[in-house]
Steps between C-alpha positions, in 0.01 A plus 500: 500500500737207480794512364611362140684246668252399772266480166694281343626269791075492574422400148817213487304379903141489281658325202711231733165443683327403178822275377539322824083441491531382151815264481424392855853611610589749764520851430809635478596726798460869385720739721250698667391871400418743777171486312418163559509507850236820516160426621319540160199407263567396103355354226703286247356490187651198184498574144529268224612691147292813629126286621477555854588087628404558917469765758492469886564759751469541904371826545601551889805611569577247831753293382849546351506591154731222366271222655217683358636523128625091543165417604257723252767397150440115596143511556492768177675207269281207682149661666389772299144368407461654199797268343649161508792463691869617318677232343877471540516537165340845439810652756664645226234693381413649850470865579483599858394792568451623904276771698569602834192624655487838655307550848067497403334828540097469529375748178101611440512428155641574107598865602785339757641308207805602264515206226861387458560616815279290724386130552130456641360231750120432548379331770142391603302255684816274519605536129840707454599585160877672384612650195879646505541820380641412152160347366289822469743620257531190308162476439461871432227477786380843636435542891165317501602246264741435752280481823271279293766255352591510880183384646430288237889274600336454831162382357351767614248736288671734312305791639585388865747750551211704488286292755713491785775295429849604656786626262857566547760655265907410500802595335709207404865513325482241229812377352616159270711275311571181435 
């Protein structure tokens, strides 16, 4: 677990990285937060008056954590293929919210799953699919909901969990602000 103030000195980093990529100005320099220089794997996920706006992670946890969250909140504001790119002017109205992945543990199927708890990845035949752990209990999805929702983000079937595809479960700690 970080700390409250490694939280919020990672959340100012994500935020600076999407107002320096926006106004085409540098970042300012955030102190560093023993956090940030931990090998680690997060996801930082923008939201505009509550709608999800962009979500990009890096799920391996080989490079420092504060390069990592830089990295995933530009390309969340200006990659995420699901959206147009973030307009300068919609800054205001940003949430960030971040997830720090936990380490992946290979599961057999729903019975290794605690909704809330855990975030699912699907992978096969060289389509991956990840779901953090806060979306099963958004969507009030039970454990195969879940899987199937899972396979079906990497364009998979939504039975192949059942057919051989690989899963993994992690923890994250999910935090926000603005």
């Amino acid at each position: 677990m970080t700390s409250a103030s490694d939280r919020q000195t990672l959340l100012r980093l994500a935020r600076d990285a999407i107002v320096g990529h926006l106004t085409g100005s540098a970042a300012p320099a955030t102190n560093p937060c023993e956090a940030a220089g931990w090998p680690g794997a997060a996801f930082v996920t923008l939201h505009k008056r509550g709608e999800l706006r962009g979500c990009i992670g890096h799920i391996e946890a080989n490079e420092p954590l504060g390069a990592v969250i830089a990295r995933c909140a530009v390309a969340a504001c200006s990659s995420d293929p699901r959206f147009p790119p973030v307009d300068a002017s919609e800054l205001p109205d940003l949430d960030l919210e971040l997830s720090l992945l936990g380490p992946l543990e290979p599961i057999a199927g729903p019975d290794d799953i605690d909704i809330g708890r855990h975030g699912l990845v699907v992978e096969m035949g060289g389509h991956r699919g990840l779901l953090l752990p806060p979306v099963a209990s958004e969507w009030h999805w039970d454990r195969e909901t879940f899987l199937a929702q899972t396979c079906h983000k990497a364009g998979l079937p939504r039975d192949a969990w059942k057919i051989g595809a690989k899963i993994w479960r992690f923890e994250a700690e999910v935090f926000g602000g603005r």
